[in-house]
Predicted model as a PDB file, atoms N, CA, C, CB and O in Angstrom, pLDDT in the B-factor column:
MODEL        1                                                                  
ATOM      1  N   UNK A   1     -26.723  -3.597   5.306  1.00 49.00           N  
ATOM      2  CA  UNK A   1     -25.915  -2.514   5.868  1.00 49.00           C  
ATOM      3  C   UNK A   1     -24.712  -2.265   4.962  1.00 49.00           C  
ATOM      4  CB  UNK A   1     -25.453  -2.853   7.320  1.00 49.00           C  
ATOM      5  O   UNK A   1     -24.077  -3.252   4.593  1.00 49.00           O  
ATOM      6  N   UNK A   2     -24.353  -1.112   4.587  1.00 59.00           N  
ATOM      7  CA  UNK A   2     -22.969  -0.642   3.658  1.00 59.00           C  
ATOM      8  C   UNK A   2     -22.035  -0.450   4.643  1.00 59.00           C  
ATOM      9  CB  UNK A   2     -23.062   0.821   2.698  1.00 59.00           C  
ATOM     10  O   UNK A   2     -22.393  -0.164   5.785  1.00 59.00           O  
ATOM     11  N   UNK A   3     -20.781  -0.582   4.315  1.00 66.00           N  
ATOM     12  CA  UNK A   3     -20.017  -0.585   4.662  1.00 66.00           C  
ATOM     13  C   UNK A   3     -18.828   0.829   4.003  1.00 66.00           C  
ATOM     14  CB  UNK A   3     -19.941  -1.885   4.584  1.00 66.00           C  
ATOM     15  O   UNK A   3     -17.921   1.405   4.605  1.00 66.00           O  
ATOM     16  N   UNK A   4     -19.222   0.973   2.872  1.00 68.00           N  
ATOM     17  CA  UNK A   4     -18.583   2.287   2.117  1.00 68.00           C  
ATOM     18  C   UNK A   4     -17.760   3.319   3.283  1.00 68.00           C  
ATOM     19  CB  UNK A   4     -20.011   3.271   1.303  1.00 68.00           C  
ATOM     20  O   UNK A   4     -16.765   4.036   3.180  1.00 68.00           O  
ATOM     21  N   UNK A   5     -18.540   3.062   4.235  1.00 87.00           N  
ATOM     22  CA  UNK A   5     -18.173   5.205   5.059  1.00 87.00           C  
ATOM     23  C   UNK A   5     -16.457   4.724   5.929  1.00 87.00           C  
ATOM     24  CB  UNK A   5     -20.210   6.045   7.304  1.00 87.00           C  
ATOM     25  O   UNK A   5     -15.671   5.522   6.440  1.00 87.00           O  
ATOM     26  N   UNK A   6     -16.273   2.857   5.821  1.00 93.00           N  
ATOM     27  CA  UNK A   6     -15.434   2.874   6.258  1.00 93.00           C  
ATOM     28  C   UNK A   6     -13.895   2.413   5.830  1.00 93.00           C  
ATOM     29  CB  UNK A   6     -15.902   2.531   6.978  1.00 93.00           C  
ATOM     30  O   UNK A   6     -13.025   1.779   6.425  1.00 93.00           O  
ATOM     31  N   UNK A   7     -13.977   3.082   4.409  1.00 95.00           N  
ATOM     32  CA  UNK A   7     -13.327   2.673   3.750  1.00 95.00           C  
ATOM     33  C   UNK A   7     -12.802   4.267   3.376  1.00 95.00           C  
ATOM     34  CB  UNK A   7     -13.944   1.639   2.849  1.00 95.00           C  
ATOM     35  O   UNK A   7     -13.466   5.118   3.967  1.00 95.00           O  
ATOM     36  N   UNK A   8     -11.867   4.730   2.612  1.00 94.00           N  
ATOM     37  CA  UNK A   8     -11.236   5.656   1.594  1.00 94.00           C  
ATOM     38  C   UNK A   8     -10.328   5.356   0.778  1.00 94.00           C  
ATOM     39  CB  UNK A   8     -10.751   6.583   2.058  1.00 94.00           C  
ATOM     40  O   UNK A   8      -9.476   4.479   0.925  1.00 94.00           O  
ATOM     41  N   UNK A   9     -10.573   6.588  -0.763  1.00 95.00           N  
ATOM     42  CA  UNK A   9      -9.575   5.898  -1.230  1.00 95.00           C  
ATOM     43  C   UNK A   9      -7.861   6.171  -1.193  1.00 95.00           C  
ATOM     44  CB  UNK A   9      -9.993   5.847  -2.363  1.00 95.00           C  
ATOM     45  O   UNK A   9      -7.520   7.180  -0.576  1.00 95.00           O  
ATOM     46  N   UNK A  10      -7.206   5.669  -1.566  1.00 95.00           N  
ATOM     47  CA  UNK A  10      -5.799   6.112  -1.073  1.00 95.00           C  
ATOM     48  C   UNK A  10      -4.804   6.140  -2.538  1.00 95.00           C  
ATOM     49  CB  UNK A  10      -5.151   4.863   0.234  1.00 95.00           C  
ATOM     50  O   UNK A  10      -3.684   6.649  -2.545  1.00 95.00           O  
ATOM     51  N   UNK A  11      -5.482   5.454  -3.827  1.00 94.00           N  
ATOM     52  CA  UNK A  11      -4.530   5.723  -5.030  1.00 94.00           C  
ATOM     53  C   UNK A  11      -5.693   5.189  -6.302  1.00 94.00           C  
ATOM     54  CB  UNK A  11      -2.786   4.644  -4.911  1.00 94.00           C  
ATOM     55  O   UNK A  11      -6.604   4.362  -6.287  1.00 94.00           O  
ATOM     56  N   UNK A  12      -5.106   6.181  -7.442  1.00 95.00           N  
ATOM     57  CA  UNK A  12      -6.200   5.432  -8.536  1.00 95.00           C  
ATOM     58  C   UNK A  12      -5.105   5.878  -9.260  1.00 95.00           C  
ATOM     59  CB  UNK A  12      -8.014   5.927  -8.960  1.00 95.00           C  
ATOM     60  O   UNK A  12      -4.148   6.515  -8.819  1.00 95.00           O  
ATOM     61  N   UNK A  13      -5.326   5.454 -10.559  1.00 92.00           N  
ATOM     62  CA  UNK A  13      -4.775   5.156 -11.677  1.00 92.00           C  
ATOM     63  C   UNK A  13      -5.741   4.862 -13.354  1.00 92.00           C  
ATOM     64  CB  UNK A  13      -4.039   3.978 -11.144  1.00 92.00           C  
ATOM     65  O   UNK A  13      -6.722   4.258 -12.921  1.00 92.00           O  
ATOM     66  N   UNK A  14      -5.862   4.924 -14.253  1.00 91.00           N  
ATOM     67  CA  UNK A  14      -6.378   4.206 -15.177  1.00 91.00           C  
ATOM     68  C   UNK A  14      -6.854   2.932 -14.999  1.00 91.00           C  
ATOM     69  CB  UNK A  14      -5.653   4.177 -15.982  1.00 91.00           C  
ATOM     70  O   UNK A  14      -8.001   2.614 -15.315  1.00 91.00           O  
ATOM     71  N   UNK A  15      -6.016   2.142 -14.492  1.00 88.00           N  
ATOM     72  CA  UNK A  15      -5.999   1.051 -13.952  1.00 88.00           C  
ATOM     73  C   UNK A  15      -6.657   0.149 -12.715  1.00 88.00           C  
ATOM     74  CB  UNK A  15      -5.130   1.138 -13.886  1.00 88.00           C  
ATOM     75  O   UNK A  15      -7.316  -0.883 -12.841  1.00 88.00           O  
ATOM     76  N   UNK A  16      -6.288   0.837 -11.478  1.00 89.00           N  
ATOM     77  CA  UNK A  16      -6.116   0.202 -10.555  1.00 89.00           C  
ATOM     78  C   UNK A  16      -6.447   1.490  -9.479  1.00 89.00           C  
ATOM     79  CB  UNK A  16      -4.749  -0.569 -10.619  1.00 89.00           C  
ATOM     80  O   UNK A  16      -6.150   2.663  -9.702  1.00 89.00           O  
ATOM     81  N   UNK A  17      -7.142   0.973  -8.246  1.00 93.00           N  
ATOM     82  CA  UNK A  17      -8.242   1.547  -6.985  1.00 93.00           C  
ATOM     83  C   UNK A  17      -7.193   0.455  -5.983  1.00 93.00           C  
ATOM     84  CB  UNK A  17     -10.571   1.051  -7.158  1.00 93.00           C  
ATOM     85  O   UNK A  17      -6.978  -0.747  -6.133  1.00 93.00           O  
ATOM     86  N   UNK A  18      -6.598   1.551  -4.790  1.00 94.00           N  
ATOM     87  CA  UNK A  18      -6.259   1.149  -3.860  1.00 94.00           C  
ATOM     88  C   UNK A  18      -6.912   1.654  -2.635  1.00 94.00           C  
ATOM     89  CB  UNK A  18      -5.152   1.243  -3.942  1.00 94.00           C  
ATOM     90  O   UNK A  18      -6.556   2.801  -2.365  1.00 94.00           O  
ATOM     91  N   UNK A  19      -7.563   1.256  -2.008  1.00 95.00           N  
ATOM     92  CA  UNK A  19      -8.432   1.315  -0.954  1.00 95.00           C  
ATOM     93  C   UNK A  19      -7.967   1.110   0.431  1.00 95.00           C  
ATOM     94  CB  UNK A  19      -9.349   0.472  -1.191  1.00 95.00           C  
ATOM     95  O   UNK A  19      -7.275   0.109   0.615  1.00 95.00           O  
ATOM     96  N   UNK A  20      -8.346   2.259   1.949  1.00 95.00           N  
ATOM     97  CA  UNK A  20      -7.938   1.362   2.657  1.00 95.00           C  
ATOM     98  C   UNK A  20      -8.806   1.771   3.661  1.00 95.00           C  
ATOM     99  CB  UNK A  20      -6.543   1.229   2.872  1.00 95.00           C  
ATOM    100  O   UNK A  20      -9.574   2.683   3.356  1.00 95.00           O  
ATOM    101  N   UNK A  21      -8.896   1.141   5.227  1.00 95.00           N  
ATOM    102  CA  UNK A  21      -9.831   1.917   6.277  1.00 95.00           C  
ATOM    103  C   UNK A  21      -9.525   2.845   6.718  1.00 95.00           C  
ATOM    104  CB  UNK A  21     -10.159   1.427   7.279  1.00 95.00           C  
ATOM    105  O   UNK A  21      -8.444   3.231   7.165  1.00 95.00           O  
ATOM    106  N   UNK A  22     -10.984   3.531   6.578  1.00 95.00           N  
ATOM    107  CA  UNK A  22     -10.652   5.200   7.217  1.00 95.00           C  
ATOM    108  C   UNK A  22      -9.949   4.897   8.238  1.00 95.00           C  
ATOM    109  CB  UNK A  22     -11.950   6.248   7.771  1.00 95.00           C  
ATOM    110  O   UNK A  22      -8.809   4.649   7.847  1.00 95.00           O  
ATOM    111  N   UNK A  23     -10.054   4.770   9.530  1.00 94.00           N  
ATOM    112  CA  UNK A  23      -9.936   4.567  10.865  1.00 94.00           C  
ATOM    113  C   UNK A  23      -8.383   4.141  10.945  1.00 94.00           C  
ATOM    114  CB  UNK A  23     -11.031   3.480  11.424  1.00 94.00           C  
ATOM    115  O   UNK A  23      -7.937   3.783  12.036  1.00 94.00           O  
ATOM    116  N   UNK A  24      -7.731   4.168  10.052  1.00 94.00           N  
ATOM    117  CA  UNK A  24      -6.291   4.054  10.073  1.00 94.00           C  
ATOM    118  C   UNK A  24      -5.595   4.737   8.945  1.00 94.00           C  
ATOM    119  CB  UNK A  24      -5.915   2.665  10.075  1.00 94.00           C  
ATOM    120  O   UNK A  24      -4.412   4.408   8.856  1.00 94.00           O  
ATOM    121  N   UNK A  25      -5.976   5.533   8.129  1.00 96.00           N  
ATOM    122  CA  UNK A  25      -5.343   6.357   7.218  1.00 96.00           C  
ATOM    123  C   UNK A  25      -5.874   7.597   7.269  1.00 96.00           C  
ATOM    124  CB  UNK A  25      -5.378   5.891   5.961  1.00 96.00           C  
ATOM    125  O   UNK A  25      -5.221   8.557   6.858  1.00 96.00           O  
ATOM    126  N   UNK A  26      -7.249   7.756   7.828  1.00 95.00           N  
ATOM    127  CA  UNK A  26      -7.655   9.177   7.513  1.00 95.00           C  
ATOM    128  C   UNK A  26      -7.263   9.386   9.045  1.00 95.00           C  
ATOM    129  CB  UNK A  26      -9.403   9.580   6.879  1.00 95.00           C  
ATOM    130  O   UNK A  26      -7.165  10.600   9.219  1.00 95.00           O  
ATOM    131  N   UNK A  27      -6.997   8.683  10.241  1.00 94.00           N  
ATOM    132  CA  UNK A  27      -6.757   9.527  11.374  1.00 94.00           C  
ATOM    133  C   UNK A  27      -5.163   9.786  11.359  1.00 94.00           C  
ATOM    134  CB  UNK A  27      -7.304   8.812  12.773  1.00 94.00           C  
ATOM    135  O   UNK A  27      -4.362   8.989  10.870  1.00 94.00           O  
ATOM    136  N   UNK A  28      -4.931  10.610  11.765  1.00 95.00           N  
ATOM    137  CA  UNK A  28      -3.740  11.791  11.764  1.00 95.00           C  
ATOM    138  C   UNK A  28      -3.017  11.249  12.912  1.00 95.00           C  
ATOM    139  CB  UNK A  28      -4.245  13.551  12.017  1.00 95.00           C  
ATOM    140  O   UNK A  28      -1.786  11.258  12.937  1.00 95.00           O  
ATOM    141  N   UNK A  29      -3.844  10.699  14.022  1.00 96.00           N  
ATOM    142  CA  UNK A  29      -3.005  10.103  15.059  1.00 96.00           C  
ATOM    143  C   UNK A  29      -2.583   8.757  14.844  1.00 96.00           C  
ATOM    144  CB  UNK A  29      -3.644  10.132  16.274  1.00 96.00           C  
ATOM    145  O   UNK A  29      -1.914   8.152  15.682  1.00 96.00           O  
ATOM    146  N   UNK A  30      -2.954   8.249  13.732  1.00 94.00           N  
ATOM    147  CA  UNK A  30      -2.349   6.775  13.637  1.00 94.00           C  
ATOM    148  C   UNK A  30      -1.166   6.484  13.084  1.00 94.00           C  
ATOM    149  CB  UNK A  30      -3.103   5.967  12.969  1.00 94.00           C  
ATOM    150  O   UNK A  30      -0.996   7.399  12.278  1.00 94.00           O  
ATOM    151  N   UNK A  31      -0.363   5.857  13.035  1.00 94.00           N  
ATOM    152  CA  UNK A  31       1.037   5.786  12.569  1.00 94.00           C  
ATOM    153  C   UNK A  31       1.078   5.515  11.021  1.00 94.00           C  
ATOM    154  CB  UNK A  31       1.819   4.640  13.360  1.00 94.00           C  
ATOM    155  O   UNK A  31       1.993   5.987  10.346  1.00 94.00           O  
ATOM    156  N   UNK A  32      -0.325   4.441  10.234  1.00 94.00           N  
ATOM    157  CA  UNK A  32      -0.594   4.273   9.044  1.00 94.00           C  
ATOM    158  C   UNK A  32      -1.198   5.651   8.273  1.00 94.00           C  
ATOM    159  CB  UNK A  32      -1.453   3.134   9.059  1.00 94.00           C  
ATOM    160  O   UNK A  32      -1.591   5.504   7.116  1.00 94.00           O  
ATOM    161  N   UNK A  33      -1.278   6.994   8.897  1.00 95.00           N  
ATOM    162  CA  UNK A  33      -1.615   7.873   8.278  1.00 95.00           C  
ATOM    163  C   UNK A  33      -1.471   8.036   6.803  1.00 95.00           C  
ATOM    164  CB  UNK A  33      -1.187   8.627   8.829  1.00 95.00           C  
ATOM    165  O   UNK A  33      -0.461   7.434   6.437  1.00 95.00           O  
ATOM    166  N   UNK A  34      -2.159   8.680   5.706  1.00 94.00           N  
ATOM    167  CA  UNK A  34      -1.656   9.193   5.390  1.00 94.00           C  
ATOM    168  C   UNK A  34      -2.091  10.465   4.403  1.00 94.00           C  
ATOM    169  CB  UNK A  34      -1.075   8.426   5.241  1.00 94.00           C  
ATOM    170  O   UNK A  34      -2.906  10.122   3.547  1.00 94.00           O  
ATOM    171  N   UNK A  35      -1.809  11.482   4.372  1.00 94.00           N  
ATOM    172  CA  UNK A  35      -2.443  13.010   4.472  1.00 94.00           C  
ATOM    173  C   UNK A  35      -3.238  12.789   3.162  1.00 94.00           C  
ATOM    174  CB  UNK A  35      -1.220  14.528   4.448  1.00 94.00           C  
ATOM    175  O   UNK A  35      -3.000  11.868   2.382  1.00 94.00           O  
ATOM    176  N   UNK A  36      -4.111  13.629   3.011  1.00 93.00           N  
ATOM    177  CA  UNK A  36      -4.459  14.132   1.130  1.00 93.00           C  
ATOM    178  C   UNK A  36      -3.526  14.085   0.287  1.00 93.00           C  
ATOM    179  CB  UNK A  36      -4.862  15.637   0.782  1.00 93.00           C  
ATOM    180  O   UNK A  36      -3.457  13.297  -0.657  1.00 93.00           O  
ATOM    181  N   UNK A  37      -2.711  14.971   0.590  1.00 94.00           N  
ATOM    182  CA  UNK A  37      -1.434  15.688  -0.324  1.00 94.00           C  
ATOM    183  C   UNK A  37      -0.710  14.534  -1.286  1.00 94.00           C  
ATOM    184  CB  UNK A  37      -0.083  16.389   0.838  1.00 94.00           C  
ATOM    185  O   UNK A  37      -0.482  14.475  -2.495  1.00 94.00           O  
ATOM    186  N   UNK A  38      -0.381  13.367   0.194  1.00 94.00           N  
ATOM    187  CA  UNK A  38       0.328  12.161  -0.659  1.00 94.00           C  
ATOM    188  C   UNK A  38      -0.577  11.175  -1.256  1.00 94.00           C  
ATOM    189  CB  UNK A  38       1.291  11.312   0.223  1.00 94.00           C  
ATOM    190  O   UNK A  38      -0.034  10.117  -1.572  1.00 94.00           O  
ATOM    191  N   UNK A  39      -1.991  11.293  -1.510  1.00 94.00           N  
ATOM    192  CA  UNK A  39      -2.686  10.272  -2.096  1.00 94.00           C  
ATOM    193  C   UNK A  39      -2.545  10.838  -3.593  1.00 94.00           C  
ATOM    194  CB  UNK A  39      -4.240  10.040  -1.474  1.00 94.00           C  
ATOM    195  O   UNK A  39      -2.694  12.001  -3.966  1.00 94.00           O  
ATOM    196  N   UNK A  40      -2.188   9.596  -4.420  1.00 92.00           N  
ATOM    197  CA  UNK A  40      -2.110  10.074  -5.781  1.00 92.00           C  
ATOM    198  C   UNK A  40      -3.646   9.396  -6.479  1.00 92.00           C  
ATOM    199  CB  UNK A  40      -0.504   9.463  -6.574  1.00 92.00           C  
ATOM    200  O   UNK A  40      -3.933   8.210  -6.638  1.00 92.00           O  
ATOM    201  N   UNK A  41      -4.514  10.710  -6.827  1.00 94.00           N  
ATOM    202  CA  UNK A  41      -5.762   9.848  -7.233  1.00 94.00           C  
ATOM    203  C   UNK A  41      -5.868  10.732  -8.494  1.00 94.00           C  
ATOM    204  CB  UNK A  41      -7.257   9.772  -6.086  1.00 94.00           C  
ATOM    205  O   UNK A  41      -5.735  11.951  -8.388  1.00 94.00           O  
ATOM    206  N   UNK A  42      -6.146  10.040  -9.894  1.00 93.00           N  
ATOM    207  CA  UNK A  42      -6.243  10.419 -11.139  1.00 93.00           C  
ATOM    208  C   UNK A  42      -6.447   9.172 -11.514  1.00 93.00           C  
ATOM    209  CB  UNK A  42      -5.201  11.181 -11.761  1.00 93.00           C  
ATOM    210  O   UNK A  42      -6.593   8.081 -10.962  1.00 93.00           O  
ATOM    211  N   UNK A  43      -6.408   9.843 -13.203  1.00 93.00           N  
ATOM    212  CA  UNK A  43      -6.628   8.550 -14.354  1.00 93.00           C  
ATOM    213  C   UNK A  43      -5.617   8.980 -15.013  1.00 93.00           C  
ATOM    214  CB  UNK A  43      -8.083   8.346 -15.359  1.00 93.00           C  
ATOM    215  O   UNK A  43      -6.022   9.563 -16.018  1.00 93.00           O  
ATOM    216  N   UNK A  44      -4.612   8.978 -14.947  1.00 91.00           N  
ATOM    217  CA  UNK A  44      -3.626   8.938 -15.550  1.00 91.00           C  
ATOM    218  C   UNK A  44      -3.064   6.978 -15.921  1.00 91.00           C  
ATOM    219  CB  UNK A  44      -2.689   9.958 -14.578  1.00 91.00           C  
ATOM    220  O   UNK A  44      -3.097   5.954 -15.240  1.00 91.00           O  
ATOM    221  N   UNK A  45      -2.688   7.245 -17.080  1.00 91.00           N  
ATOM    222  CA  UNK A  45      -1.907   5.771 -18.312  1.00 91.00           C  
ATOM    223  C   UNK A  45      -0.769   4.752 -16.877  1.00 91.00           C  
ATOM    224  CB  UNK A  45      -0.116   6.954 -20.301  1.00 91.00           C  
ATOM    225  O   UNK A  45       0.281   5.030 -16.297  1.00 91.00           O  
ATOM    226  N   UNK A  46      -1.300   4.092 -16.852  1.00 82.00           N  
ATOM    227  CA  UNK A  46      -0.165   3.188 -15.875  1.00 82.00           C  
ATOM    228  C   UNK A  46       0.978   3.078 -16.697  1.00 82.00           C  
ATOM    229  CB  UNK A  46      -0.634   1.539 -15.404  1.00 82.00           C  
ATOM    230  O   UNK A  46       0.919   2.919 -17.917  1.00 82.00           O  
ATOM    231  N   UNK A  47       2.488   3.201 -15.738  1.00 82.00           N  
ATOM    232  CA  UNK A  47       3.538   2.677 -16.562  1.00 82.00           C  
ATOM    233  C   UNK A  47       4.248   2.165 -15.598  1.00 82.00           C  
ATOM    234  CB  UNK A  47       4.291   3.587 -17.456  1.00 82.00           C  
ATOM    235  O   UNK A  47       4.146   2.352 -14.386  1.00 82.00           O  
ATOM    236  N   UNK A  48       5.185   1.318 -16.357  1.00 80.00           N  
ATOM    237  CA  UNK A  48       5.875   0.064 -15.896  1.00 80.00           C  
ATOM    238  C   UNK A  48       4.966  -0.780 -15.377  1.00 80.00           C  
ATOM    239  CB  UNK A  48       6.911   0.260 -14.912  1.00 80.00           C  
ATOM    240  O   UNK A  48       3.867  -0.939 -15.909  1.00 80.00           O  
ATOM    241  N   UNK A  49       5.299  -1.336 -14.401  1.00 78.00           N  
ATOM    242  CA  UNK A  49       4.817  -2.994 -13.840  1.00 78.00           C  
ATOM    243  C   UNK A  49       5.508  -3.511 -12.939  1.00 78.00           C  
ATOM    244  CB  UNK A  49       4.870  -4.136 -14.821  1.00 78.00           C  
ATOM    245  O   UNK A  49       6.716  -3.340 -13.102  1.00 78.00           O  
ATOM    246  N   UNK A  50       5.089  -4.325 -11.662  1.00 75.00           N  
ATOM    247  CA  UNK A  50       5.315  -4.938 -10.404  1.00 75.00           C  
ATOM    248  C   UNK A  50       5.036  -5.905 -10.764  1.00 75.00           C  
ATOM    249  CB  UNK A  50       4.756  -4.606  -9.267  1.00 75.00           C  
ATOM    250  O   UNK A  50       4.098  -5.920 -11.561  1.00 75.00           O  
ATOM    251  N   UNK A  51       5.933  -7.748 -10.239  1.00 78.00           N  
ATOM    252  CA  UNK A  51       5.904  -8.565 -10.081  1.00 78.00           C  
ATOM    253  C   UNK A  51       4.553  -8.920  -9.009  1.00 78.00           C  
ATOM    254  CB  UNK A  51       7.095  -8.731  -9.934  1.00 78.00           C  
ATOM    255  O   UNK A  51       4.354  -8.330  -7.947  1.00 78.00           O  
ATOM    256  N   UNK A  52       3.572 -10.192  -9.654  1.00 79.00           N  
ATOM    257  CA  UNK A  52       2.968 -10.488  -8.040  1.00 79.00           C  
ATOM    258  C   UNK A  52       3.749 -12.217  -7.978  1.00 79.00           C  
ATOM    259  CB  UNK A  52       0.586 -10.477  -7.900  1.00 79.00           C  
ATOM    260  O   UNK A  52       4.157 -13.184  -8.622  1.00 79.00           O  
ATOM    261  N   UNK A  53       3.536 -11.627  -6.689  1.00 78.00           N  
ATOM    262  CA  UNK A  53       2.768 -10.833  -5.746  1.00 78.00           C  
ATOM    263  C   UNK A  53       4.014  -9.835  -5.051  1.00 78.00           C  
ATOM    264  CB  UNK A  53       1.884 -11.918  -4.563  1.00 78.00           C  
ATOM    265  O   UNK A  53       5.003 -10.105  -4.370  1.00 78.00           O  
ATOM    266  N   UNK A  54       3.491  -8.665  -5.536  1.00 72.00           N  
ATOM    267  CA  UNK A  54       3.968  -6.916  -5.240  1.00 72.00           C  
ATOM    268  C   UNK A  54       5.054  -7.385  -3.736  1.00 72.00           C  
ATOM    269  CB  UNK A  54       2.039  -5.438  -4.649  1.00 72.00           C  
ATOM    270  O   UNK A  54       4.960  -6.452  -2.939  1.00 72.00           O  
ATOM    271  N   UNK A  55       5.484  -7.894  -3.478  1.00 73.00           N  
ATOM    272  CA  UNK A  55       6.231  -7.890  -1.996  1.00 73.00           C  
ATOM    273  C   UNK A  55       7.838  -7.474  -2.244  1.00 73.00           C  
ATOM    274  CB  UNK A  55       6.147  -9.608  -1.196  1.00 73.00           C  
ATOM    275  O   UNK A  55       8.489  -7.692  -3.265  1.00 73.00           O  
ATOM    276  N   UNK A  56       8.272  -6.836  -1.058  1.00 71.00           N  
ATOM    277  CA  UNK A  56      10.021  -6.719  -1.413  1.00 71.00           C  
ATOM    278  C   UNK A  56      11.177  -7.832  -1.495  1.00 71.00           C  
ATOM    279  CB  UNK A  56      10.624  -5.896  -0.358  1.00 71.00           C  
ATOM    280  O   UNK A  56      11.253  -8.866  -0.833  1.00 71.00           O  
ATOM    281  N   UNK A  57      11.896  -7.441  -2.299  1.00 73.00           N  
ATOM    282  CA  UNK A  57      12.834  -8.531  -2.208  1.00 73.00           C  
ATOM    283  C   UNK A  57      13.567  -8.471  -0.751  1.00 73.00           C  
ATOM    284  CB  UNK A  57      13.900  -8.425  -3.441  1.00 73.00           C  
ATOM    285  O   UNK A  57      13.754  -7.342  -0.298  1.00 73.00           O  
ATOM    286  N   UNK A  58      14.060  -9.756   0.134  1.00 76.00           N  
ATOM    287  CA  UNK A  58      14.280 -10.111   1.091  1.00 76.00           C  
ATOM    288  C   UNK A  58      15.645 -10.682   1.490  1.00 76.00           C  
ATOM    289  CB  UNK A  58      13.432 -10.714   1.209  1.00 76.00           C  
ATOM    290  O   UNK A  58      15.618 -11.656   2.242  1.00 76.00           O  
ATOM    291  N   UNK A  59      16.809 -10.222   1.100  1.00 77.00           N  
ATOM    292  CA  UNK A  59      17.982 -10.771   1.361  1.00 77.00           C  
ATOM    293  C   UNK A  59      18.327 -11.238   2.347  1.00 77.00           C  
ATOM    294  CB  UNK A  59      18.706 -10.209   1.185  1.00 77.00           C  
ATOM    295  O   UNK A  59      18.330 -10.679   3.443  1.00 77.00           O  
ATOM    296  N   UNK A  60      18.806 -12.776   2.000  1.00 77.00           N  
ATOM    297  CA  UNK A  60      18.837 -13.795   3.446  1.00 77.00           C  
ATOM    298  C   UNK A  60      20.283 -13.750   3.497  1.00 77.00           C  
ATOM    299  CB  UNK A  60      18.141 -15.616   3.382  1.00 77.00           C  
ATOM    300  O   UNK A  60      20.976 -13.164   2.666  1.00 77.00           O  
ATOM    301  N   UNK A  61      20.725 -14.402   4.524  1.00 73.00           N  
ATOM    302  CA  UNK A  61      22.244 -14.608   5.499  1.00 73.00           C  
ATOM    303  C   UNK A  61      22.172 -16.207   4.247  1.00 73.00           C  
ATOM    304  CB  UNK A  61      22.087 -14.927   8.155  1.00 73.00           C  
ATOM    305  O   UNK A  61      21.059 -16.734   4.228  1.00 73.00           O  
ATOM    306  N   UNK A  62      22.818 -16.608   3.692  1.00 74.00           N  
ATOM    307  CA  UNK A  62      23.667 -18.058   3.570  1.00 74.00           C  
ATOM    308  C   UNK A  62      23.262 -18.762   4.677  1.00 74.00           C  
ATOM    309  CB  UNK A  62      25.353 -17.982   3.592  1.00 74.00           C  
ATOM    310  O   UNK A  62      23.354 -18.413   5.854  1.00 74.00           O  
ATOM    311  N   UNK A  63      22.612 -20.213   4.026  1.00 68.00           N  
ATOM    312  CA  UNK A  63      22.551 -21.308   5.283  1.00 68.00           C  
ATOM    313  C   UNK A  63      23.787 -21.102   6.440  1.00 68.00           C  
ATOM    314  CB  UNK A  63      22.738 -22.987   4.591  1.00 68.00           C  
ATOM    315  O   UNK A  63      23.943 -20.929   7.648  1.00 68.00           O  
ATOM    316  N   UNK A  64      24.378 -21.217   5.450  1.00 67.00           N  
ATOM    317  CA  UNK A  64      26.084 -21.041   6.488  1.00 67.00           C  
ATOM    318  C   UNK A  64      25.616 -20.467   7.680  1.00 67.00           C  
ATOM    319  CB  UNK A  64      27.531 -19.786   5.815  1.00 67.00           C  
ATOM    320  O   UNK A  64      25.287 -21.006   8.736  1.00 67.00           O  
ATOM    321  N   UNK A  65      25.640 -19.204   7.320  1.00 65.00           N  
ATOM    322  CA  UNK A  65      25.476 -18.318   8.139  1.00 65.00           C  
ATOM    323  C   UNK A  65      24.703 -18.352   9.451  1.00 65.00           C  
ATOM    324  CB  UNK A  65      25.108 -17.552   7.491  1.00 65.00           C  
ATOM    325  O   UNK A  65      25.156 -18.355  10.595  1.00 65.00           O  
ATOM    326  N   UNK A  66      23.299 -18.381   8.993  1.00 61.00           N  
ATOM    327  CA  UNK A  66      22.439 -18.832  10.063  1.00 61.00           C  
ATOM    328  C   UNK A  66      22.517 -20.129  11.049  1.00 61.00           C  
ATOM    329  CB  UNK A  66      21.359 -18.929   9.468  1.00 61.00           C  
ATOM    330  O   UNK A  66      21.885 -20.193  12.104  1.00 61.00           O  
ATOM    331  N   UNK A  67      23.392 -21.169  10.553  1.00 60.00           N  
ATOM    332  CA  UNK A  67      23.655 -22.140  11.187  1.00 60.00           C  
ATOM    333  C   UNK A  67      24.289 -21.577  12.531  1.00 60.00           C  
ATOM    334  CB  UNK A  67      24.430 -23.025  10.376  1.00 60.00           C  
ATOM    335  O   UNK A  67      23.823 -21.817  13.645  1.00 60.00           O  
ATOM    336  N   UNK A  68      25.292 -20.880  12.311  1.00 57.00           N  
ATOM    337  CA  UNK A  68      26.224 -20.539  13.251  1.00 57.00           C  
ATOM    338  C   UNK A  68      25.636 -19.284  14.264  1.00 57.00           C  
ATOM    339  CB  UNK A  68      27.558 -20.152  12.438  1.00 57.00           C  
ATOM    340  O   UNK A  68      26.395 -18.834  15.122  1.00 57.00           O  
ATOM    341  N   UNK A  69      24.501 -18.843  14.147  1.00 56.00           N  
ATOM    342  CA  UNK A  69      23.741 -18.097  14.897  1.00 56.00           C  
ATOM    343  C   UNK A  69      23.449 -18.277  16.210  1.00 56.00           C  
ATOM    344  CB  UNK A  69      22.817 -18.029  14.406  1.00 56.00           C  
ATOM    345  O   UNK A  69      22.710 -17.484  16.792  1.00 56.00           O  
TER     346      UNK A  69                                                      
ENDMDL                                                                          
END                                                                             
């Protein structure tokens, strides 16, 4: 059994295929939407570069701080 029909794609690059489930990006009522318009899909030259693992930096309170919480 394939699984393909439940998948779309959501970004390409030269590089790199970001994929995600229909059933939460292609529906319009879901909060993970997200339209055609903003999917960037080409082969266009990657530039710059992300640290992995890709996550945001997270600014903590000082032990201090949290102690006294």
């Amino acid at each position: 059994q394939t699984h393909q029909n439940e998948w779309t794609l959501l970004y390409q690059d030269s590089l790199a295929q970001v994929w995600g489930r229909r059933d939460l990006f292609d529906n319009p009522e879901c909060p993970r939407y997200l339209s055609p318009s903003r999917r960037q899909i080409g082969d266009e030259q990657q530039h710059g570069y992300v640290a992995w693992p890709a996550t945001p930096v997270v600014k903590r309170a000082p032990a201090s701080q949290m102690a006294s919480r």
